[in-house]
N, C-alpha and C positions, 0 to 999 in steps of 0.2 A: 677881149679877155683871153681871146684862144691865141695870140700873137708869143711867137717867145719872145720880144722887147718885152712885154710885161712883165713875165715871169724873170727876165734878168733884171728889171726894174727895182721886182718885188723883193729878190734873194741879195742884193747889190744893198747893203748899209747905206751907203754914199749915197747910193740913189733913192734912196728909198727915207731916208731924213729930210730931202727936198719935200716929199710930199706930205709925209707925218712929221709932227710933232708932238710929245709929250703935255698934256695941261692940267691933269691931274690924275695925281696914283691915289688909292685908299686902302691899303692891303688890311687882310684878314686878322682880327684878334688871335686867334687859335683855330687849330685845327677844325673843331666842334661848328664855328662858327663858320668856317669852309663849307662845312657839310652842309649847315642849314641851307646857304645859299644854292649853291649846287641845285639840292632838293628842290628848292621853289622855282630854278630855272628850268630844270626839266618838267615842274606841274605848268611852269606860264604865270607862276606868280611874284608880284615885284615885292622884294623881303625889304622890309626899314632902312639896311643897312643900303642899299641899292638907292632908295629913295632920297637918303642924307647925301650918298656921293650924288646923284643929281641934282638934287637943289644947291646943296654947293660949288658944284659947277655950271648953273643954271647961266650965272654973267656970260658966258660962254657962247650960250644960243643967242641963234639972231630968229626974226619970223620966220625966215625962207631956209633957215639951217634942218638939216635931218639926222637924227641919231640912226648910226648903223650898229645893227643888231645882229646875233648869229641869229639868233632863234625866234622863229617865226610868232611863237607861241607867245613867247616876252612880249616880243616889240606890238603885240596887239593890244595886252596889257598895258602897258604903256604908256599907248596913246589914252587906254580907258584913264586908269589914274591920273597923269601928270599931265595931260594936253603936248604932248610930243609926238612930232611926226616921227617914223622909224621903217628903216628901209631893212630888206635882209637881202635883196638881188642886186643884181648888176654889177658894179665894184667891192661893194663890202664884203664878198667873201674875202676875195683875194687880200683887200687891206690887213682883213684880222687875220688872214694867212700869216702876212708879212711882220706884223704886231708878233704873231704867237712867235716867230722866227727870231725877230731881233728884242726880244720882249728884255734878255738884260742886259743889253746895252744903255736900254732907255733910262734904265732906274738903276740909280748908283746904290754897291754894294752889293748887289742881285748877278750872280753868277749864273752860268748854264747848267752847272754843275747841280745848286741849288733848287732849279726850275725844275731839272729833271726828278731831284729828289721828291719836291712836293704835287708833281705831278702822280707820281708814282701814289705817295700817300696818300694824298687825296681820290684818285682812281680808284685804291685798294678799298679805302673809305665808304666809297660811292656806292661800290659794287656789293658790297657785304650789307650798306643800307640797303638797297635796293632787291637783297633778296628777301623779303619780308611778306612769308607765306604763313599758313596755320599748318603746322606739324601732321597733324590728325585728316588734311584734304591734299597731301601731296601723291600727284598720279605719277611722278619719275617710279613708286614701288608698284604701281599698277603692269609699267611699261617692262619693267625688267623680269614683276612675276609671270606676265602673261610670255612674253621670249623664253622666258626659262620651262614654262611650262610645253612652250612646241616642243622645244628642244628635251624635254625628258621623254616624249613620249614618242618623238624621232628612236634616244637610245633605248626605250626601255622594248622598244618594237622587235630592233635590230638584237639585241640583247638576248628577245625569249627567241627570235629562229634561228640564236646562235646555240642557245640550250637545247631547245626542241632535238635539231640536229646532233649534238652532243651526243645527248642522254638517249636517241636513238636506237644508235648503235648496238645499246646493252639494253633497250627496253623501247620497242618499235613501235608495237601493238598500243603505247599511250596516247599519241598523237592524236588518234581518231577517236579516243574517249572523252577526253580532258581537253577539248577547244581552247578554251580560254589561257591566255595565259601565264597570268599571275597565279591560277590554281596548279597549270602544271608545274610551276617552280615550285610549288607548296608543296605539290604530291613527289616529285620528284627528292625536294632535300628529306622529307619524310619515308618513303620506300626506300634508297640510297639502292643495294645490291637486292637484286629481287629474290635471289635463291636462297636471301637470307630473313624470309618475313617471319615474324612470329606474333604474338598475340598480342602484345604491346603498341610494334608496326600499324597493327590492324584497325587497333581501339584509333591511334592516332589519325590514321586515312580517314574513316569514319566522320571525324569531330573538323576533317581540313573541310574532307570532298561534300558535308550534310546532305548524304543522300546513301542509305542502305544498299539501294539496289546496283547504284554507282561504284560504292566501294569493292563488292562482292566482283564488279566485272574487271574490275582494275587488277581482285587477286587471284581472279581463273585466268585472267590472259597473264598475269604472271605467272604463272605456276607453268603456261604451255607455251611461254615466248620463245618464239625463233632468234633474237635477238643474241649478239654475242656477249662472253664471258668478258667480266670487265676487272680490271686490276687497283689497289687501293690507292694506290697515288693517285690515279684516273678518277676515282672516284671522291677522292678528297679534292681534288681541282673541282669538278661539274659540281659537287654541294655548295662549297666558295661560292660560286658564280653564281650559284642557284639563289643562296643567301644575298648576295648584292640585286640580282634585280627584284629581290622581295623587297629590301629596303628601298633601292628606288622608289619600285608602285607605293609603298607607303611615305613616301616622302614626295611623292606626284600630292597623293590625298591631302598632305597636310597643308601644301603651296596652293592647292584649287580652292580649300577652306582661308586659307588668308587673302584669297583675291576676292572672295565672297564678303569678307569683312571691310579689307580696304573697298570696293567695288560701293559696299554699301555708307562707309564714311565721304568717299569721293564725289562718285553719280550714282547714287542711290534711284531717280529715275531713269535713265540709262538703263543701269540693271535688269529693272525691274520690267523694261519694255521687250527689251531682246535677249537679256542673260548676262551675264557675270563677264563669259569669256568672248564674245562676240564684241559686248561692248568694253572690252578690253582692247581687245584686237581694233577696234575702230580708235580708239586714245592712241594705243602705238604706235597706228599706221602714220595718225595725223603729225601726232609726234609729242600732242598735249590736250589737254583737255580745253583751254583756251583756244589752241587753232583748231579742234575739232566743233569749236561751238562758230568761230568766224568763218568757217568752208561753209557754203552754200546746202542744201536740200540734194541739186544736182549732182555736187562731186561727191557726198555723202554714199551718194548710192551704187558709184561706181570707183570709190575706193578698193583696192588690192586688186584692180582687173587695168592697170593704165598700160599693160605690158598688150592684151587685147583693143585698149580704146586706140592705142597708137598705131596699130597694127590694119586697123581699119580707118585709121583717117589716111594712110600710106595709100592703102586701094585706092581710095576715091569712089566708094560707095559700094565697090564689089561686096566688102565683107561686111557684115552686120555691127554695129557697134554691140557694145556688150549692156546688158540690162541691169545688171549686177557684179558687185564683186564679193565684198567679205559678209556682205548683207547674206550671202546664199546659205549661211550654217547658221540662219534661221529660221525656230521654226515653220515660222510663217510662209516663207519661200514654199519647200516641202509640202506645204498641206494645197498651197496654190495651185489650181489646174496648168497646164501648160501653156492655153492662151492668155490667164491672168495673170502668170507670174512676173510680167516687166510692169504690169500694175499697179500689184502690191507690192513690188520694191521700190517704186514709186514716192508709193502710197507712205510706206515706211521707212523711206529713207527722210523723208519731209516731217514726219513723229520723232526719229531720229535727233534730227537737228534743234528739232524743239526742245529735247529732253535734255541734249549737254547743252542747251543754250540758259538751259533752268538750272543745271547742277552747277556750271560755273558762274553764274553772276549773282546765286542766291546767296545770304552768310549762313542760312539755316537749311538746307537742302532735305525735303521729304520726299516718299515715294508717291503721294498721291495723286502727283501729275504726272506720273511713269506709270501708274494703274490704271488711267483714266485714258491714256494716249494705248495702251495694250488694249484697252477695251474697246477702243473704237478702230485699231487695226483688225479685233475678234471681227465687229463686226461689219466690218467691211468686206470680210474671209466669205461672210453669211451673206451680205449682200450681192458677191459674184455668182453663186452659186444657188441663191434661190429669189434674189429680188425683194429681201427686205432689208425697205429701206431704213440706213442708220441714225442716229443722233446727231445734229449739228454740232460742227464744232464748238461755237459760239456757247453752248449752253451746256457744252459738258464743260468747256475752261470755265465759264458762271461756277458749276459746282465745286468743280477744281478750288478756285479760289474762296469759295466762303468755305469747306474741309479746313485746306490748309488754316485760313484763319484759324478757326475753333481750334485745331490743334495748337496752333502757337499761343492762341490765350489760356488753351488747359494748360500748357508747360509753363507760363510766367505764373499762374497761379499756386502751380505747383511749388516754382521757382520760390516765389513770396510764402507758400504758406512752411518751407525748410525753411527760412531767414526765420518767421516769427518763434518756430519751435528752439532753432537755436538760440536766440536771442531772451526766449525764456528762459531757456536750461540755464544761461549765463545768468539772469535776475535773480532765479531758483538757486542756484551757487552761490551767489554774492550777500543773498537775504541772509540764509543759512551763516555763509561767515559773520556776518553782520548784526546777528542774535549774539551767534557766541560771545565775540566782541562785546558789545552790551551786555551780557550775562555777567561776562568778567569785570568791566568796568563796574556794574552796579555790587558787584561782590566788593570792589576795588571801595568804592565807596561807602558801603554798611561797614567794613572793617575800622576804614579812617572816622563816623562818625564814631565808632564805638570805642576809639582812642583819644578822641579828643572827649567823649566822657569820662573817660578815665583820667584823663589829663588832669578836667574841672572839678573831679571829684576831689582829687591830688590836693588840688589849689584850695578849694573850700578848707580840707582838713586843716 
């Protein structure tokens, strides 16, 4: 197959009608019915329409004959169904290579022009079926909040030593009061010229800085700073700036709260075991929550460190491989002595892979196997350190599993007992109209008997 005769064989029309011929076409109804098919070749299952072209071309087979199949997955099918042998190696690539090449030649009417067309629409087709996720479990907004949340607190870093410095100049003595921050932006757009404070100023520092004693020191070193005189443009710029990275830090807070939310609609175990942004940062890295559930225990734990693992497979045993990677902005890491800590990341990178392996493949994802797997990493923490011993896996999954139960039947109960309230309120509405109704027609009716006595009465006279 590797020879180029072949391949000039394959791409050669002339030569290539010697080997194939045509014995039967069955094209598609419409586009929809494209799809179907499609669809079932890529599950491995043989659709009706598949089944009618083989039996109608059944005359065809001999005992010893083999249908060539692209896909592996079909042709096992197949054989399950219809009693047909089905090859997918050896020559039948290359044949359905050469098929797909000279494919309208074979079939009159059928241009390349047109082949190309409905490849295209049918692909487009394929692709937009085949993304078919639940809106409410998509981790692509996990992957972009958690990037975007490095990346604010890369600028919002950069940003206050670029204030800090600024606002220096004109007020020096703040730096070593005011640590943090997002308070010195606060205290900073709120003092603005310090030779100009007044009681308003005051009251305001007070309600930023919540600490009397704090504010008092902010306004003696004002009143005695060495810092220099500052001019009002200068000062309308550093407020500006001051104002943007307050809005930043509050636009940090509101992205950490929506990762918290998506976090908990996503992997809500996950979450629950190592944190919102760890186990974020572990979806990222992977790239999905799907490949982070199919990576091993192993490469779990040394995910964001492959720049060290590679570094030390280079030595040849010189350097240490590394024990950890994104696992280490854990707190479990931290609390870990130093000879336990390759461990417990271990220990928890193997909890890890349990917990996306739960969040992705459940349709109803809870936390209570993210509670259960933190609780046994708790005390595992208690087992390094003082030798008592923990719960078996085995029988915390046991509890694991009958919780979750109970939860799921209180929620279909719940589920059932909304439908019967609704469903009363509609009876409760429909009664109601269906008195009036009645009321009226029986009025409708006392009126007509009392006319047709009048009628009789008419007639008697």
């Amino acid at each position: 197959m590797l020879l180029p005769q072949v391949e000039q064989s394959i791409t050669d029309l002339s030569l290539f009608r010697n080997v194939v011929k045509l014995v039967g076409f069955a094209p598609f109804k419409s586009g929809l019915a494209a799809l179907e098919n499609i669809n079932n070749i890529s599950e491995g299952i043989v659709s009706e329409h598949l089944k009618l072209f083989l039996d109608s071309s059944s005359h065809e087979f001999t005992k010893d004959s083999i249908l060539g199949v692209a896909d592996p997955k079909l042709g096992a099918s197949i054989t399950e169904t219809l009693n047909i042998k089905c090859d997918h190696l050896n020559a039948v690539p290359e044949i359905i290579r050469g098929i797909r090449y000279h494919f309208h030649h074979f079939v009159k009417g059928f241009t390349s022009e047109d082949s190309i067309t409905a490849q295209k629409g049918l692909g487009h087709s394929y692709s937009r079926a085949k993304v078919k996720f639940n809106v409410n479990r998509v981790d692509n907004m996990i992957i972009q909040s958690i990037t975007l949340l490095d990346q604010l607190d890369k600028d919002i870093n950069t940003f206050s030593m670029r204030i800090r410095e600024w606002y220096s100049y004109h007020f020096p003595e703040l730096a070593k009061i005011v640590p943090e921050n997002y308070m010195y932006a606060r205290v900073a757009q709120v003092l603005q010229n310090r030779k100009e404070l007044t009681d308003d100023k005051i009251s305001a520092l007070e309600e930023v800085v919540m600490d009397d004693a704090k504010a008092k020191m902010i306004v003696n070193a004002a009143k005695s700073s060495m810092g220099m005189d500052i001019n009002v443009t200068d000062l309308m710029n550093v407020q500006q700036f001051a104002k943007r990275v307050i809005a930043l830090v509050d636009y940090r807070k509101k992205m950490s709260r929506y990762l918290t939310s998506k976090m908990e609609g996503v992997a809500p175990n996950l979450a629950s075991l190592i944190g919102d942004q760890v186990g974020a940062r572990l979806i990222a890295h992977a790239g999905s929550l799907t490949n982070l559930a199919k990576v091993p225990a192993s490469t779990v734990q040394i995910l964001g460190a492959e720049k060290a693992l590679f570094r030390a497979l280079k030595s040849r045993g010189k350097a240490n491989t590394p024990k950890y990677g994104l696992l280490f902005h854990s707190t479990f890491i931290g609390r870990a002595g130093t000879k336990n800590r390759g461990r417990i990341a271990r220990f928890l990178a193997n909890k890890c892979s349990i917990a996306s392996r739960i969040d992705c493949f459940t349709e109803t994802p809870l936390k209570v196997f993210g509670e259960k797997l933190r609780q046994q990493v708790e005390d595992r923490l208690v087992y390094f350190t003082t030798g008592k011993e923990p719960k078996k896996n085995v029988d915390v999954m046991r509890e694991a599993l009958e919780e979750t139960a109970h939860m799921l039947a209180t929620m279909e109960k719940e589920k059932k007992e909304k439908k019967k309230k609704r469903k009363s309120k509609v009876l409760e509405n429909g009664q109601e109209n269906g008195h009036i109704e009645n009321g009226e027609a029986e009025v409708d009716t006392s009126l007509q008997k009392k006319k047709k006595k009048k009628k009789s009465k008419h007639v008697d006279e």
